[in-house]
C-alpha positions as a Markdown table, in Angstrom:
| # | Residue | x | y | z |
|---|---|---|---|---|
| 1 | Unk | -3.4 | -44.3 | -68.6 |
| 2 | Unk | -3.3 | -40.9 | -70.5 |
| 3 | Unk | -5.3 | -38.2 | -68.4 |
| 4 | Unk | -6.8 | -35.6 | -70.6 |
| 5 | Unk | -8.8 | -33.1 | -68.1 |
| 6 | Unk | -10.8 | -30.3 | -69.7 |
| 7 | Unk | -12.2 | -28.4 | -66.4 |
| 8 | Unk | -10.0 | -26.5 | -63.7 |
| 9 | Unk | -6.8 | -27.0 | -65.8 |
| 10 | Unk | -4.1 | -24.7 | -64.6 |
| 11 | Unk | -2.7 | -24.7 | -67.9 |
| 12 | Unk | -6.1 | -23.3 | -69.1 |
| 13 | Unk | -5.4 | -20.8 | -66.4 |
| 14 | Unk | -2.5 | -19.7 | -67.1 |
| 15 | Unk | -3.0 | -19.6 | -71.2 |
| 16 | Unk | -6.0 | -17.3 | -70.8 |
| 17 | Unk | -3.8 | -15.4 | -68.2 |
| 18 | Unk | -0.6 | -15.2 | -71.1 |
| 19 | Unk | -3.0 | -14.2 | -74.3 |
| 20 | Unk | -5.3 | -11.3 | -71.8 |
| 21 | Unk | -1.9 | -9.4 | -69.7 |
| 22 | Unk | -1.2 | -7.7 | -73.2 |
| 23 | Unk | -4.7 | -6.6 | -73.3 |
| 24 | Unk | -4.3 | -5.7 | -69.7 |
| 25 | Unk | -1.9 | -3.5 | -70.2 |
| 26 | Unk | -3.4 | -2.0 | -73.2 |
| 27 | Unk | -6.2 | -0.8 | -71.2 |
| 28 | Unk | -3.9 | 0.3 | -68.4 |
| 29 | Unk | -2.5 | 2.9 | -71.0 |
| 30 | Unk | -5.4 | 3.7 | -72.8 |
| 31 | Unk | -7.5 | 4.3 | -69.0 |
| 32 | Unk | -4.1 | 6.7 | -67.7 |
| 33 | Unk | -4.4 | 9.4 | -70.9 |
| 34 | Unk | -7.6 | 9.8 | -69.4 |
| 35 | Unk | -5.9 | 11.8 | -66.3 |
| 36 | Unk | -7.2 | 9.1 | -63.9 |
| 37 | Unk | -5.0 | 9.3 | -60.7 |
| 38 | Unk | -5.1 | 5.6 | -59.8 |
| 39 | Unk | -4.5 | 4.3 | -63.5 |
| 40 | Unk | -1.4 | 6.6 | -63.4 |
| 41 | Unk | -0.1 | 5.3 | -60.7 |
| 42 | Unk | -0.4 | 2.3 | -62.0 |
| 43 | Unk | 1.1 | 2.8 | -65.0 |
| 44 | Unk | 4.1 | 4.0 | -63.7 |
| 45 | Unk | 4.7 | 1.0 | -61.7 |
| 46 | Unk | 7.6 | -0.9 | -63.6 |
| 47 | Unk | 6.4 | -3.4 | -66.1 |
| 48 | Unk | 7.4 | -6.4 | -64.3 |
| 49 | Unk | 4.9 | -5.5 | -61.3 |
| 50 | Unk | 2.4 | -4.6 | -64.0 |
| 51 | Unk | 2.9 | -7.5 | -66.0 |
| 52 | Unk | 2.1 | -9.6 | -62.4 |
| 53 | Unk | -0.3 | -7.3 | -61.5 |
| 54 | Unk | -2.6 | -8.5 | -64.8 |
| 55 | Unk | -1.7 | -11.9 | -64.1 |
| 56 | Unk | -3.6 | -12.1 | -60.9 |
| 57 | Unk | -6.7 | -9.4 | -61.8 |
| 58 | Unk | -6.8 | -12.2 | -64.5 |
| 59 | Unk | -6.4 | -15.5 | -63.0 |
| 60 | Unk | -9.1 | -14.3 | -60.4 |
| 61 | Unk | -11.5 | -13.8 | -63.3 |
| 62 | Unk | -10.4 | -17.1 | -65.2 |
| 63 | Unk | -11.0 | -18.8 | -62.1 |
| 64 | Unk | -14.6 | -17.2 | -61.7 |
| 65 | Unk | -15.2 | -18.2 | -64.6 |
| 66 | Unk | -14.7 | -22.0 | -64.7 |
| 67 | Unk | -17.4 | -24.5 | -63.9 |
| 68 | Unk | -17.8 | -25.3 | -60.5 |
| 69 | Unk | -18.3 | -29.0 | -61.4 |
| 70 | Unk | -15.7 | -31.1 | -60.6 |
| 71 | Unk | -16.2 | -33.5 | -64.0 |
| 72 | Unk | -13.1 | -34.3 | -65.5 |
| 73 | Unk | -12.6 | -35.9 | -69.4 |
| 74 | Unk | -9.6 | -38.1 | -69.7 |
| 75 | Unk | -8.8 | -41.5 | -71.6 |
| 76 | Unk | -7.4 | -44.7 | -70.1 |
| 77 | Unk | -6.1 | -47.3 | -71.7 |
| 78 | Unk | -3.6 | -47.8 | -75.1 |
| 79 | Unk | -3.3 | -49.0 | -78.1 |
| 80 | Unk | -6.9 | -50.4 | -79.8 |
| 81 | Unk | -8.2 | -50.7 | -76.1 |
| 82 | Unk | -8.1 | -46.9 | -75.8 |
| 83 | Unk | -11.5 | -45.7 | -74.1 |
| 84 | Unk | -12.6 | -42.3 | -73.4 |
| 85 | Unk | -15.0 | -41.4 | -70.1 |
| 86 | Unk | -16.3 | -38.8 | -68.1 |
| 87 | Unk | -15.4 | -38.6 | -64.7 |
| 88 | Unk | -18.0 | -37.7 | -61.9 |
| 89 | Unk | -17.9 | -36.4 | -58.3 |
| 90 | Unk | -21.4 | -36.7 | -57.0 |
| 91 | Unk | -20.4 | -34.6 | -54.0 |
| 92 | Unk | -20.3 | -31.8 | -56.4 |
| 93 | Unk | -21.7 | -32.6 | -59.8 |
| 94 | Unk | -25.4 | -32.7 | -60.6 |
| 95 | Unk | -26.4 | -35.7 | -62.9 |
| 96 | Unk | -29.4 | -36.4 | -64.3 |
| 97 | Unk | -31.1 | -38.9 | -66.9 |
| 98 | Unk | -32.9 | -37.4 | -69.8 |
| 99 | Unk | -35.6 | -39.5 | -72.0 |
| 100 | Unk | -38.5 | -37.4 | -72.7 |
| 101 | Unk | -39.7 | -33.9 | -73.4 |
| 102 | Unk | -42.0 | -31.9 | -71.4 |
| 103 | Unk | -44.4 | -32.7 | -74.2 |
| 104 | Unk | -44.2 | -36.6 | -73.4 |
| 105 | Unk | -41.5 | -36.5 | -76.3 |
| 106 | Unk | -38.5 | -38.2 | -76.8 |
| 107 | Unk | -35.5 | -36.2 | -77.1 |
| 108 | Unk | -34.3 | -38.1 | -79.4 |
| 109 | Unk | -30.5 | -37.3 | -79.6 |
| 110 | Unk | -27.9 | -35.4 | -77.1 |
| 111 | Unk | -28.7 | -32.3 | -79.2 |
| 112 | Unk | -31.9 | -31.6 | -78.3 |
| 113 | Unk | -31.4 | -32.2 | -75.0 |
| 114 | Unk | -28.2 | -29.1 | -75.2 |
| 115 | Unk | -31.2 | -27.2 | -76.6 |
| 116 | Unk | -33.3 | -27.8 | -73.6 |
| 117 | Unk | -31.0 | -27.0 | -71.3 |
| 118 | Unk | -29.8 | -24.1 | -72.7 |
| 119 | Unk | -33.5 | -22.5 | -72.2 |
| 120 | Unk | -33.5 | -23.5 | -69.0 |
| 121 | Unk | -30.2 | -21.4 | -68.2 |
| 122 | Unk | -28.1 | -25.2 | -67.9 |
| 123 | Unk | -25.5 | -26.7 | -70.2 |
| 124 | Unk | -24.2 | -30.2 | -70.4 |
| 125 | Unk | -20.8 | -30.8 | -69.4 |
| 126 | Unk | -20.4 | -34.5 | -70.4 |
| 127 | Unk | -23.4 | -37.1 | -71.5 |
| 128 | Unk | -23.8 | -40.7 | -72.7 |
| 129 | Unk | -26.6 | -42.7 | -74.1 |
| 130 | Unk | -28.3 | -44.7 | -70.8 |
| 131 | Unk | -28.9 | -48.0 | -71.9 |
| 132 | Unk | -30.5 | -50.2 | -74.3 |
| 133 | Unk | -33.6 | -49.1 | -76.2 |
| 134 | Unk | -36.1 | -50.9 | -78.7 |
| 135 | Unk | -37.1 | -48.7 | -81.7 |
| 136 | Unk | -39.4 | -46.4 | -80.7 |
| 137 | Unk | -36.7 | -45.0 | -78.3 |
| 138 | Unk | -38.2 | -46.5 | -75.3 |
| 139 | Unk | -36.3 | -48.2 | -72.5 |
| 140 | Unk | -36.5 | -52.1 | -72.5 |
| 141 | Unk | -36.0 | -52.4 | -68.8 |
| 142 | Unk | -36.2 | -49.8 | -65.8 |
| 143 | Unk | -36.6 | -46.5 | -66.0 |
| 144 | Unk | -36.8 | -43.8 | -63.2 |
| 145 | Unk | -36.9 | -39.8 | -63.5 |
| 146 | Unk | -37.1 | -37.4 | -60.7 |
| 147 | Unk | -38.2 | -39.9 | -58.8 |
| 148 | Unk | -41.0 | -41.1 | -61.1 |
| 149 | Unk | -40.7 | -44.8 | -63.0 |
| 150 | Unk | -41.3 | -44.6 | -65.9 |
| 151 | Unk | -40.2 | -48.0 | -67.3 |
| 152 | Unk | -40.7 | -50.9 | -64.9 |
| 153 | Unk | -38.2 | -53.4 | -63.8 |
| 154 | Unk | -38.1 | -56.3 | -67.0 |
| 155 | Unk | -37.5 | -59.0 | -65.1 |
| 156 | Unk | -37.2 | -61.6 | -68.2 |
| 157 | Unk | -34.1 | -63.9 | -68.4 |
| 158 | Unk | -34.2 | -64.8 | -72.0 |
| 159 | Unk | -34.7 | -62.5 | -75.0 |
| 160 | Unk | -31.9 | -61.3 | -78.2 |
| 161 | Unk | -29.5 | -59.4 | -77.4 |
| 162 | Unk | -26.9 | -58.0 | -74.6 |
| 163 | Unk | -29.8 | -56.9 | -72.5 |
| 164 | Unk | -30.9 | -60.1 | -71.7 |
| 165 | Unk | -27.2 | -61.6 | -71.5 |
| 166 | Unk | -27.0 | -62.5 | -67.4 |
| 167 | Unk | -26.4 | -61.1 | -65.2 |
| 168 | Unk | -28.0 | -57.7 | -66.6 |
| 169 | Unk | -28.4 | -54.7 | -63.5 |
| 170 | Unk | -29.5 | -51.6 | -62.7 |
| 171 | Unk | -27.5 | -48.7 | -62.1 |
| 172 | Unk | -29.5 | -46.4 | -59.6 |
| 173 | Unk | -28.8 | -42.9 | -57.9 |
| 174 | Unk | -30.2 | -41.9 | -54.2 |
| 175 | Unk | -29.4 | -39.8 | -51.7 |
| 176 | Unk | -26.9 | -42.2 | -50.9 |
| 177 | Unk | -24.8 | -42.3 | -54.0 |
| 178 | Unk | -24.9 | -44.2 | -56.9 |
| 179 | Unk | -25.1 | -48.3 | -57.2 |
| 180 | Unk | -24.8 | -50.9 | -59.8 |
| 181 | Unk | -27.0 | -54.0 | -58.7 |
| 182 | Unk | -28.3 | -56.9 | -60.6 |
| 183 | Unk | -31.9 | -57.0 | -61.5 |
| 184 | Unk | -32.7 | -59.9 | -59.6 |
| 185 | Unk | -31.0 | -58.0 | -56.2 |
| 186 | Unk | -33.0 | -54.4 | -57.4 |
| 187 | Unk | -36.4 | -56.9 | -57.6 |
| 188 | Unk | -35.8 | -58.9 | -54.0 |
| 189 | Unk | -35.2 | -55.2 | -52.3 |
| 190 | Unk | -37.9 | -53.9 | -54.4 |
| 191 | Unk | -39.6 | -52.2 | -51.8 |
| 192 | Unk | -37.0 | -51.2 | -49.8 |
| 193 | Unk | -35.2 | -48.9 | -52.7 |
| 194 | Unk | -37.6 | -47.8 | -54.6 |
| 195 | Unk | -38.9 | -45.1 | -52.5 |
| 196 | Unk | -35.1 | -43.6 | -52.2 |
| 197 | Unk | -34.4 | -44.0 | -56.2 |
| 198 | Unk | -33.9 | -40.8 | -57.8 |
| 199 | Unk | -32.8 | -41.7 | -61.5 |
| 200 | Unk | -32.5 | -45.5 | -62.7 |
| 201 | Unk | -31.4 | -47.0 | -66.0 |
| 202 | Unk | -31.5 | -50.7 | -66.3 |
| 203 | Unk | -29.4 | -52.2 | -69.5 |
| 204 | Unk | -27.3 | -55.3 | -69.7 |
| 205 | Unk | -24.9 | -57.2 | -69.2 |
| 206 | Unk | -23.3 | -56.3 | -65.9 |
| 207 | Unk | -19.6 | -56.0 | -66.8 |
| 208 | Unk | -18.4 | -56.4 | -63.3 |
| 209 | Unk | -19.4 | -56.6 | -59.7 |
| 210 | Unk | -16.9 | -56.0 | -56.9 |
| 211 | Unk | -14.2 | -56.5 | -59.5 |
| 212 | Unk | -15.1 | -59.6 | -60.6 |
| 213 | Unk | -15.9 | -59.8 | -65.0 |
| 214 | Unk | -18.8 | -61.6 | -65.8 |
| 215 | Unk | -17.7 | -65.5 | -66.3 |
| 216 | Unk | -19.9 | -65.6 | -69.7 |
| 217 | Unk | -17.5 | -63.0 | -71.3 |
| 218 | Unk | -14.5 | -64.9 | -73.5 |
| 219 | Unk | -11.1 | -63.5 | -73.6 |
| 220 | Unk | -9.9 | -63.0 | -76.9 |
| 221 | Unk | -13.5 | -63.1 | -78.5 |
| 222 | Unk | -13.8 | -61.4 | -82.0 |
| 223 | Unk | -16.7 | -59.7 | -81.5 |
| 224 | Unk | -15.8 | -56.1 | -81.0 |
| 225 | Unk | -18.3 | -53.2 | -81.4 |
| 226 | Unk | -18.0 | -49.5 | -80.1 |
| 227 | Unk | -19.2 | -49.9 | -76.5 |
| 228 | Unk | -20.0 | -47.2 | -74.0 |
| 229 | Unk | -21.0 | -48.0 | -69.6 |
| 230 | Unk | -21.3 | -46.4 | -66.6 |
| 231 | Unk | -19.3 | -47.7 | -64.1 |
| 232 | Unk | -18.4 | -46.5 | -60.3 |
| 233 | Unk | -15.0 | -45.8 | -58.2 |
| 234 | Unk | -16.9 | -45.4 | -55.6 |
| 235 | Unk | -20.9 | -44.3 | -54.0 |
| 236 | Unk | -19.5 | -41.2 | -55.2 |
| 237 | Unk | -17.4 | -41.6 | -57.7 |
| 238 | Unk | -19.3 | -42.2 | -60.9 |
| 239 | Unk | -17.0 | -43.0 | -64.6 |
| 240 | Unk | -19.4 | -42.9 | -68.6 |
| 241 | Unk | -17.1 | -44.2 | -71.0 |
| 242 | Unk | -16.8 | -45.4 | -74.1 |
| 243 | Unk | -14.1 | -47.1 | -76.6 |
| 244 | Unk | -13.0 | -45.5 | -78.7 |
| 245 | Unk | -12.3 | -48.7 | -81.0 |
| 246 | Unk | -13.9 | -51.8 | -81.4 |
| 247 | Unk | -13.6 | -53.8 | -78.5 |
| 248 | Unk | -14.9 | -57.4 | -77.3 |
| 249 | Unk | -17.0 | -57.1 | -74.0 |
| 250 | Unk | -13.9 | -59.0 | -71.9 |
| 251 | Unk | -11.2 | -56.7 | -73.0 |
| 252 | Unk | -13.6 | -53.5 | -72.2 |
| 253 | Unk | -14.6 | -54.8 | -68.8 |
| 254 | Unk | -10.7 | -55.3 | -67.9 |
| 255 | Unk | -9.5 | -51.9 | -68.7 |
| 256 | Unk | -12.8 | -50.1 | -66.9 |
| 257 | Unk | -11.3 | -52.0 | -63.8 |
| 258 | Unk | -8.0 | -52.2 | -64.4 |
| 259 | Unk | -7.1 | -49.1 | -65.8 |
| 260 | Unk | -10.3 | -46.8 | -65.0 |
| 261 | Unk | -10.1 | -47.9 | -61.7 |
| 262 | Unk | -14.0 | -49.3 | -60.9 |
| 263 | Unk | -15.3 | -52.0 | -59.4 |
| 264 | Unk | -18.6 | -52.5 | -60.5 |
| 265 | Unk | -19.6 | -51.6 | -64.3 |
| 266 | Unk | -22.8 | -52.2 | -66.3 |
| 267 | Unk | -23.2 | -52.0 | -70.4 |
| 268 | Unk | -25.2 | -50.1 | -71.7 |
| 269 | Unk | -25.2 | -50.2 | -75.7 |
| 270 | Unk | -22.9 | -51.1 | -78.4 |
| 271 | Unk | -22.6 | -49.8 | -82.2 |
| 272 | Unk | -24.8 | -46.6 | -81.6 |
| 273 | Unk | -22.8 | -45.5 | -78.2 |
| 274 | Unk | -22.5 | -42.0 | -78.2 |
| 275 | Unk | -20.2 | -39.9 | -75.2 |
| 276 | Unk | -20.6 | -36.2 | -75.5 |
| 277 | Unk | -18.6 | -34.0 | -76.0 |
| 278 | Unk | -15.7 | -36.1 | -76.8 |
| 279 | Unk | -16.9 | -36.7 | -80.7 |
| 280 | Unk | -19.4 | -33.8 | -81.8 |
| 281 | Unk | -20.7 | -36.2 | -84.9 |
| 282 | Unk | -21.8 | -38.4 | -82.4 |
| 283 | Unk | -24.4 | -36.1 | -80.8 |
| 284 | Unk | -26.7 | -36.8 | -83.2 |
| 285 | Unk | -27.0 | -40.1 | -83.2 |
| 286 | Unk | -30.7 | -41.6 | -82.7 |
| 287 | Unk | -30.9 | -42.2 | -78.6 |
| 288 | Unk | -33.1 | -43.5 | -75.8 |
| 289 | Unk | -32.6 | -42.5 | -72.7 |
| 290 | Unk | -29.4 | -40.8 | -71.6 |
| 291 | Unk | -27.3 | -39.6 | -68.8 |
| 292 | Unk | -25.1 | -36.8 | -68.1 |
| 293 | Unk | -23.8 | -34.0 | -66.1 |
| 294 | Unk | -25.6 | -30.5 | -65.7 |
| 295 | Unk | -24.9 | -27.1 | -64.6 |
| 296 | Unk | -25.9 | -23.3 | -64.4 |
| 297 | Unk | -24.9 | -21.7 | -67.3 |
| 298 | Unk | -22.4 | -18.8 | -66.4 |
């Protein structure tokens, strides 16, 4: 697996720290010919202390100034079954799904859902399209918002295309976590779940559940699209991700679980899969609903 982390790198740190001490110093000198007793002092420590001395004014600022979300963006995998994903701690990143305007709108694409944010004082830190949608941009199955469904459970077990390929699921958040459950488990505990359902997507197939792939895949099959799921280490421990190659829905589900690390994993789209911000292009591509990470703008 080749980790790639973008948030609370030290080498992030510690490049910021290298480029600024120069600067540092700069306005060390430039703040002493102003007569100031404490910048003289300063200046006439030995350049060694002062060259540490910026270091840690500076990592204390760099560190300030990083997220405080724990999401991490790496890639897993090699060769043609290279996928890249977003990795979420729910015990300190916010996620939410994201369908429709205040305006009863579509968004549309990741884009204008930046540019809602953004007025809002938020930014994205990582997003993915949220399952399969027909062309008006609305949800085939399940749908939940703050709370709110929007899109009820489509309990029908024949139809064209992955969604209706069996078993297809749900992937839910609550209070309790996050869970990927088949649609005919989320409609049996219908009335015991729903009230606790924050956000809901439901898309299909189900890749895995408790690390077992879905018999109807075929190893070796050749057809291979772009493909993008959510999937979970854990209640907690949430992965997006997407390949970066064409890859048949056997081969995907084995590296989520084999070198991602879940052990449950649900599809949601193929061909139009889009995981910001790995591939800026993507984030205009035409979307339904859609998932990702949020967080105060600093």
């Amino acid at each position: 697996m080749t980790k790639t982390p973008v948030f609370h790198s030290p080498d992030v740190i510690f490049s910021v720290v290298g480029i600024s001490i120069a600067v540092y110093e700069v306005v060390i000198f430039t703040r002493s010919t102003r007569s100031s007793q404490m910048d003289l002092e300063v200046s006439a420590l030995p350049r060694p202390w002062r060259r540490m001395l910026g270091a840690c004014i500076l990592s204390v600022l760099a560190l300030q100034s990083i997220p405080v979300c724990a999401a991490e963006l790496w890639s897993a995998g090699k060769g043609s079954q290279i996928l890249d994903t977003c990795k979420i701690d729910l015990t300190k990143d916010t996620v939410r799904t994201f369908w429709r305007d205040a305006d009863g709108v579509p968004f549309g694409t990741i884009t204008r859902v930046l540019t809602s944010l953004n007025f809002h004082g938020e930014r994205m830190v990582c997003a993915s399209n949220a399952g399969i949608h027909g062309k008006d941009l609305v949800p085939i199955g399940l749908y939940v918002e703050n709370g709110k469904v929007l899109r009820r459970l489509n309990k029908r077990k024949e139809g064209f295309g992955n969604f209706y390929l069996q078993p297809n699921g749900v992937f839910w958040l609550s209070d309790r976590g996050a869970s990927i459950s088949s649609t005919d488990e989320v409609q049996s505990r219908w009335e015991q779940i729903a009230p606790a359902i924050k956000f809901a997507t439901q898309s299909g197939p189900i890749l895995f559940l408790a690390d077992q792939i879905n018999p109807v895949f075929t190893p070796g099959s050749d057809n291979r699209l772009v493909r993008n799921a959510v999937c979970l280490k854990s209640n907690a421990e949430i992965v997006l991700a997407k390949s970066r190659y064409p890859i048949n829905l056997h081969d995907f589900a084995t590296v989520l679980r084999d070198e991602v690390g879940c052990h449950d994993g649900l599809y949601l789209d193929g061909s139009v899969s889009a995981l910001y911000p790995f591939e800026g292009r993507l984030i205009e591509t035409e979307l339904g609903p859609m998932i990702g990470v949020v967080e105060p703008k600093h």
